[in-house]
C-alpha positions as CSV (number, residue, x, y, z in Angstrom):
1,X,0.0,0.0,0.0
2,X,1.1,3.2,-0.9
3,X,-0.6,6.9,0.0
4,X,-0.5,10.3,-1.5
5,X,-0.3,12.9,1.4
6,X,-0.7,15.8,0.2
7,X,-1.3,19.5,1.9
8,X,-4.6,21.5,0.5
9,X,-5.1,25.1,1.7
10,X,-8.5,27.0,1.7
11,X,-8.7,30.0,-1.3
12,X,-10.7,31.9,1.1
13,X,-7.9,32.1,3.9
14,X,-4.3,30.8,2.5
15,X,-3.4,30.3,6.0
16,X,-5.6,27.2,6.7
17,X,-4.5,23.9,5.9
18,X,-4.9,20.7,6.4
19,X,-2.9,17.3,5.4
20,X,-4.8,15.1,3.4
21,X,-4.3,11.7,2.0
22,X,-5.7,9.4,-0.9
23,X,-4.2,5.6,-0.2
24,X,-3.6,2.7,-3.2
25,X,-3.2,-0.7,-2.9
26,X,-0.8,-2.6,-5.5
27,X,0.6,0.6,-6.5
28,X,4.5,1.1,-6.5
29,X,5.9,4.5,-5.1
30,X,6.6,5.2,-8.8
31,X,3.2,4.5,-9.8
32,X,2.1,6.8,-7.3
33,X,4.4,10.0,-8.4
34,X,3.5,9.1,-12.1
35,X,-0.2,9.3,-11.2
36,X,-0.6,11.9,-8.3
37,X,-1.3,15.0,-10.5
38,X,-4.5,13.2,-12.7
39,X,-5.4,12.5,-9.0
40,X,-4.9,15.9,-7.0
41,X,-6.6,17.4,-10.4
42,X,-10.0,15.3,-9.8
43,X,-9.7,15.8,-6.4
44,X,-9.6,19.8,-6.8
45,X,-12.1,19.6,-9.1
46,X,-14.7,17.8,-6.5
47,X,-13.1,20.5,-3.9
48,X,-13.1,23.7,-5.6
49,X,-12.7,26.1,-2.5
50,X,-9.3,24.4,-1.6
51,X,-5.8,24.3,-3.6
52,X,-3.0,21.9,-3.6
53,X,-0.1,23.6,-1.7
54,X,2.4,20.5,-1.7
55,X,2.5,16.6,-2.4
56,X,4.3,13.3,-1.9
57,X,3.7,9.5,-2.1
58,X,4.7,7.2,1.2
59,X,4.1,4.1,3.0
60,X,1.2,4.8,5.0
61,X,2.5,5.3,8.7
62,X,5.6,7.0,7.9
63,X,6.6,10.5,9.5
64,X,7.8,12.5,6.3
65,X,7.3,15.7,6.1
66,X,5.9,16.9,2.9
């Protein structure tokens, strides 16, 4: 398992975010960089009052910062 963690900000006030993160199973961590931007794209689109500050792909569980 894989997730893409990934930091979205309100357009409203810049200053509030929150860490977010979409997981896939059988999905190697290149898979996951390849893929991330059709993703976060489909995700903005069903959330249109936030934007995508940063991004990453990890092992779920794992203290990265992104």
């Amino acid at each position: 398992m894989i997730e893409l963690v990934f930091v979205a900000c309100l357009l409203s006030a810049p200053d509030r975010c929150e860490e977010k993160a979409l997981q896939f199973v059988d999905v190697s961590h290149m898979a996951c960089l390849m893929g991330a931007q059709p993703q976060l794209a489909e995700w903005t689109e069903s959330h249109p009052k936030w934007r995508i500050a940063r991004w990453s792909c990890r092992i779920p569980g794992a203290k990265q910062r992104i």
